[in-house]
C-alpha positions, 0 to 999 in steps of 0.5 A: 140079083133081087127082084123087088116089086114097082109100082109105076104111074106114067101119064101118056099124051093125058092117058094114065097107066099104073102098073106092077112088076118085079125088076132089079132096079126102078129103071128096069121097071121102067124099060118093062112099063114102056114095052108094055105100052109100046106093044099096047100101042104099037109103037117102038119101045124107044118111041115110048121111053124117049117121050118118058125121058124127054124131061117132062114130069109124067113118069113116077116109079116107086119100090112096093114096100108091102104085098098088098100093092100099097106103099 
């Protein structure tokens, strides 16, 4: 399988975090990002994705169509 390059935009509790990484699917870029900031944290990356997923607008990934991190 194909990495791709994401760039995702979560708001956490009014803290911003972007991030870039190479994963298979915007969903796999997603897991990445919350054990990223579950370590940062110390909280569990399931604490993390379920405050992601709970159905409020603070989380956006997007494919990085070019090198430069842009889209």
């Amino acid at each position: 399988m194909n990495k791709k390059l994401y760039k995702i935009r979560v708001n956490w509790h009014g803290e911003i975090y972007e991030e870039h990484f190479h994963a298979t699917s915007p969903g796999s870029a997603m897991m990445i990002t919350c054990s990223k900031i579950a370590k940062d944290l110390g909280k569990t990356t399931s604490y993390v994705r379920k405050f992601f997923l709970s159905g409020k607008d603070n989380f956006k990934v997007e494919e990085v169509l070019n090198e430069s991190g842009d889209n």
